[in-house]
MILUM-220001 format. One record per residue (C-alpha): x, y, z. Coordinates in steps of 0.1 Angstrom, whole numbers, plus 5000, padded with zeros to 4 digits. Example, Ala and Ser with C-alpha at 12.3 -4.5 7.8 and 13.67 -1.06 7.14 Angstrom:
2
512349555078/513749895071/
% end
This chain:
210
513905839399/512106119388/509806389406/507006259384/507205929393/507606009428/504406219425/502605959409/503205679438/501505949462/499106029445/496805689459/497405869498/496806199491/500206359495/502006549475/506006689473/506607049492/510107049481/513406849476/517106909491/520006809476/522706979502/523306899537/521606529536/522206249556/524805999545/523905779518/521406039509/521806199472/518706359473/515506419498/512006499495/509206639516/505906559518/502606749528/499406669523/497306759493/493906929500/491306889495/491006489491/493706429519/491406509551/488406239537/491005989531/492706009560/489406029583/488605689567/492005499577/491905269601/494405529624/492105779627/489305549633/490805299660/490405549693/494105559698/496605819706/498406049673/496705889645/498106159616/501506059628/500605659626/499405709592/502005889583/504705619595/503105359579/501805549545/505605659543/507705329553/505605199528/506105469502/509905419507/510305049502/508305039472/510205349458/513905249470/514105509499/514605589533/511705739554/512106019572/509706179603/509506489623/508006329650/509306019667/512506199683/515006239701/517006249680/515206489661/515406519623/516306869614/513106929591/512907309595/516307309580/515107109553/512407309542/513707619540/516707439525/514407369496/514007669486/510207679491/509707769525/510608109536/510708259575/507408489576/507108789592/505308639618/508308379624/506308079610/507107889580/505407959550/505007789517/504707869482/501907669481/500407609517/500907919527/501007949566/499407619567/502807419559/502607029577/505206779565/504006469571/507406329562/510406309543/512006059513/515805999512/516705899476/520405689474/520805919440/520706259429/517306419415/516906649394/515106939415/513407269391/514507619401/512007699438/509108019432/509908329452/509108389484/505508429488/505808709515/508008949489/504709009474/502409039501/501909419507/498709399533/500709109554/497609039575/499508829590/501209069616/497609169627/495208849624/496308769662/494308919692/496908889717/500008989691/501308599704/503208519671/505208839660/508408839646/510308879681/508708499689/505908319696/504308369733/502407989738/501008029769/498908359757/497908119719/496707879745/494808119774/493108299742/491507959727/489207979759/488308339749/484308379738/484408479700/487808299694/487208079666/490707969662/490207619682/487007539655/488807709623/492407679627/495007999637/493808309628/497608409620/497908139593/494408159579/495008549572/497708459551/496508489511/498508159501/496907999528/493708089522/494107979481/495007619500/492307459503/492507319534/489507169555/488407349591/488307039604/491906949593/492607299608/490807229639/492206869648/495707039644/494607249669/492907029691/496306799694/497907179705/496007299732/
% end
């Protein structure tokens, strides 16, 4: 199994690989990788599935189970979630594992190619080894302006933690546009921004939050 091949099968959903691990698996696993979603067709083709549509409670994480299981019995894996728990599958690990998600100065993940706006959707456990390229630098190591550490109103992420219960009080703030547009923290971030991601994508994850 190859990374092209394994691109090529998610191509049809939308998804795409944020990184692969090949250290500190599960056993039986030689190799693992993650999935994210890949703007901008994934939001349209998600809206029109028949999880999003039916009314009922967590449909991105319904369509991710079944998109996934599926993905893994046609491609020889086992399918991995970061929802579903306990037990609780150590994705955070995982992705900075990978090389290509870093701890941002803000104490949020960030990706070389999402930026702040990260979202595994799931994980593929491989029996065998893959071969996995060299990961890019960490994004942040470049970032001079950081916007970032000042895109918050209320400082609630900073890099001593992440103060919820102020995120949550500010959504109901007039002129807070985070609830319609997604975190102002992680839409300040330049790799973010070069995304691509939809506001409504942005504001459904937020929706599910508050």
């Amino acid at each position: 199994m190859t990374l092209e091949q394994i691109e090529q099968a998610l191509a049809p959903h939308h998804l795409t690989i944020f990184g692969g691990v090949s250290k500190g698996l599960p056993k039986g696993i030689g190799a693992l990788v993650l999935l994210g979603p890949k703007p901008p067709e994934f939001w349209p083709h998600f809206t029109a599935s028949p999880e999003y549509e039916d009314g009922q409670p967590e449909p991105l994480d319904r369509w991710s189970k079944r998109v996934i299981t599926q993905l893994a019995q046609t491609l020889g894996a086992k399918a991995f979630f970061p929802f579903g728990g306990p037990p609780w599958q150590p994705f955070v690990q995982w992705a900075t594992d990978s090389g290509r998600a870093h701890v941002s100065p803000v104490g949020l993940l960030v990706h070389d190619e999402a930026g702040l706006m990260v979202s595994y959707r799931g994980a593929l456990g491989f029996p065998e080894s893959i071969a996995l390229p060299a990961p890019p630098p960490n994004p942040c190591d470049a970032c001079e302006e950081r916007p970032c550490l000042t895109a918050c109103p209320v400082d609630a992420l900073t890099p001593e933690g992440y103060d919820v219960a102020a995120c949550k009080a500010d959504l109901d703030r007039s002129g807070n546009d985070c609830l319609a547009r997604g975190c102002g923290v992680r839409r300040a971030c330049p790799v973010s921004q070069a995304h691509g991601r939809s506001e409504d994508q942005s504001a459904f994850h937020m929706r599910a939050f508050k």
